[in-house]
N, C-alpha and C positions, 0 to 999 in steps of 0.2 A: 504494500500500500504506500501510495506516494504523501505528500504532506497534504497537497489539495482533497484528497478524499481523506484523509484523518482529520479535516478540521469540517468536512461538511453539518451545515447543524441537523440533519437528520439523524447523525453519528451517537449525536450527546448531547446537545441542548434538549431539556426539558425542565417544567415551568418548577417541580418538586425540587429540583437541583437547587437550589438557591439565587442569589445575585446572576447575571449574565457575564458578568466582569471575572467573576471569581470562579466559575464553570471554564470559562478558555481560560484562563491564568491554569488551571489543574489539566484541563487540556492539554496545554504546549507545555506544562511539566514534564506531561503525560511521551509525547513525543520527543522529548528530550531522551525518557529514560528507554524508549525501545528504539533508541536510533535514529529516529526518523529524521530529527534535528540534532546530529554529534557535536562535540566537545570544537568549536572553533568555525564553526559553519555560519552562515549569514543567516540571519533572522527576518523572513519577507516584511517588508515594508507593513505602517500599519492600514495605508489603504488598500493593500493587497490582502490583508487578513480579515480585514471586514467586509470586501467582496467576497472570500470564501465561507465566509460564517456568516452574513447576514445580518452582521451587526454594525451598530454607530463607529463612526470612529474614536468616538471616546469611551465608550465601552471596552475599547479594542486598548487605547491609549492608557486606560485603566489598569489591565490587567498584566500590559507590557512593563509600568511603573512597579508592580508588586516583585514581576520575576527581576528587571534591577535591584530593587529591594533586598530580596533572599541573596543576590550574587546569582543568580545562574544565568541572566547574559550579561554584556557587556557594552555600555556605549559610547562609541566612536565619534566624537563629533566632524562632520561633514565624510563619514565613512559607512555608518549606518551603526546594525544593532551584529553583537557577536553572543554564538552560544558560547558560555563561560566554560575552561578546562579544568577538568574535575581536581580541586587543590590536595598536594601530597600533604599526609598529616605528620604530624613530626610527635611521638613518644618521647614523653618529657619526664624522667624520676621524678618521683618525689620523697626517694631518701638519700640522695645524695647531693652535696651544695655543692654544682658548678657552678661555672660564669656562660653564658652567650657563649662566646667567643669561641669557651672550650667544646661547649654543646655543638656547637655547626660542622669546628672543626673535625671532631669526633665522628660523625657522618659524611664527613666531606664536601663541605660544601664554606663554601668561601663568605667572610663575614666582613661586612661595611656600612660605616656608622654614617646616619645623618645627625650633626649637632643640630640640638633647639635650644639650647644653651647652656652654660659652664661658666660659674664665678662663684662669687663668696657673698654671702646674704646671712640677712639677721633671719632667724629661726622663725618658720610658724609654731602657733601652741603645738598642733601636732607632732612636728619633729621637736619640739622641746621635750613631748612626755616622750615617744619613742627611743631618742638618744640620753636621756636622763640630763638634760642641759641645763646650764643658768639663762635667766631671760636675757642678759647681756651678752651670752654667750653666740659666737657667729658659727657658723657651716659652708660646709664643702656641696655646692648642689650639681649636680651634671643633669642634665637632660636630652635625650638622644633619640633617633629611630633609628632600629637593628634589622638590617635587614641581610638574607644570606641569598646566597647568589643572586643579587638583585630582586629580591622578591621582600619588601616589607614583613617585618614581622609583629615587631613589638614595639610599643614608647615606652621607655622608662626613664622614668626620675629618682636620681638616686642620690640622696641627701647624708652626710659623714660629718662626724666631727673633725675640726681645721686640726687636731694634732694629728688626726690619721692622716690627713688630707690639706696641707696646706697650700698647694697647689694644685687648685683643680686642672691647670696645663697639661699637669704632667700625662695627662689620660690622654691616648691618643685611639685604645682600641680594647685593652681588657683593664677595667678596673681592677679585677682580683688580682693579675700580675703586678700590675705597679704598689698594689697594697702588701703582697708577695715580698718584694723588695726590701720594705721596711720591718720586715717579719708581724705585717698587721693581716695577715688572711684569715677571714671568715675562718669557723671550725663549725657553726651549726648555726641554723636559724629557724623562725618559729614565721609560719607563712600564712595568709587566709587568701582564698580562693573564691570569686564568688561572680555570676553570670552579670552580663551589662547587656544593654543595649547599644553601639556608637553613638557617638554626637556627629555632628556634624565634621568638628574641628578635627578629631579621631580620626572617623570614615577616611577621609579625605587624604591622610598621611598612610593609612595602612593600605587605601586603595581598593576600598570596598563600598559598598552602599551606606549610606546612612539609616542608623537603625540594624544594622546586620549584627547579628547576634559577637560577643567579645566575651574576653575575659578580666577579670581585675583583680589584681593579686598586689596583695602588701605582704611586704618581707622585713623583720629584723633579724638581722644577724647579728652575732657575736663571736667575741676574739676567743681565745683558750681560757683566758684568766676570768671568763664572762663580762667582760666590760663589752657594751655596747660598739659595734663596730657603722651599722650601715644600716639607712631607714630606708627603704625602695619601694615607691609604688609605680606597676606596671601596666599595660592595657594591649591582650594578645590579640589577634586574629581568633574568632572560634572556629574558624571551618580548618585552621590549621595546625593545633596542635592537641592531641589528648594527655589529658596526665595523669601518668600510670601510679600506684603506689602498692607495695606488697605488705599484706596484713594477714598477721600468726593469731592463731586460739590463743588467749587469755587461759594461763594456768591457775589465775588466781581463784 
């Protein structure tokens, strides 16, 4: 079956389906997942889809907005609409404290930073209670997007006390090495993990829809001696990484 008789609406419109919008939105999901429309193919025009369905063009224009939304096509301005390439997911521990860097590396895949910014700032409350600070006391902030072989991944903001970190310069590509150096590397941290939706400002830098499902992870770490090392809040892709964690019976 070609795509013109998969979208006929004798196929699958009816009135018990719900909205008409959200009927071809699940339609051309529908043909996404049997092929009909693969991974990088052109998406017919939308006055071409509401000739073949029967429908308004804004009915049509509706449900073409939702599959932006989820990420599953892609648009090109002045090049049209692309079906989106299904995203590799990246298995992420969560008993062991890497860095990016070592993570990408580790799989093979090449890692490169975008700065949003690096300098020395007076502490918000939150990195005060985080890093156990005085209100006087100033910080190390980095802010970056990680992306591995040119595919965005993640923004993170990662905020240090100036003795660990008196130079935020010094960071050119793994923080945990240059902390490394001064014998200040992480040894454990205590993490929370919790679903988001993008913003706009987000979307936009990770290269996805606004609204497309993320993740938002705050991390402290600490040094051996348990002094506070490193307050970090991150915001990943969800269609790109799962995180794994291995969990034993309780003898207690």
């Amino acid at each position: 079956m070609n795509i013109a008789a998969f979208l006929a609406p004798d196929q699958w419109q009816s009135v018990r389906n719900g909205p008409l919008y959200a009927q071809l939105f699940q339609r051309l999901t529908e043909a996404m997942t049997q092929g009909l429309l693969p991974p990088g193919s052109t998406l017919p025009p939308e006055r071409e889809i509401a000739q073949l369905t029967a429908l308004s063009r804004v009915t049509v224009r509706r449900a073409v907005q939702m599959l932006v939304r989820d990420g599953l096509i892609v648009q090109k301005q002045g090049a049209g609409s692309f079906v989106a390439a299904a995203p590799v997911r990246l298995e992420q521990s969560m008993s062991r404290l890497t860095s990016f860097t070592e993570d990408m590396a580790r799989r093979g895949l090449t890692t490169t930073t975008r700065w949003l910014g690096r300098g020395v700032h007076d502490p918000s409350p939150d990195e005060v209670i985080a890093l156990g600070l005085r209100q006087e006391d100033r910080v190390a902030r980095l802010a970056r997007l990680r992306l591995a072989d040119d595919r965005p991944l993640a923004i993170e903001q990662a905020t240090l006390p100036l003795a660990l970190l008196p130079d935020p310069g010094q960071v050119t590509t793994s923080l945990y090495a240059v902390l490394a150096e001064d014998g200040h590397r992480p040894v454990r941290a205590l993490q929370k993990i919790s679903a988001v939706n993008l913003g706009a400002e987000d979307a936009t830098l990770l290269q996805v829809a606004t609204g497309a499902a993320g993740l938002r992870i705050e991390r402290i770490s600490y040094l051996e001696d348990g002094g506070v090392a490193e307050f970090t809040r991150s915001v990943y892709r969800g269609d790109a990484y799962n995180f794994v964690a291995e969990l034993r019976l309780s003898q207690d």
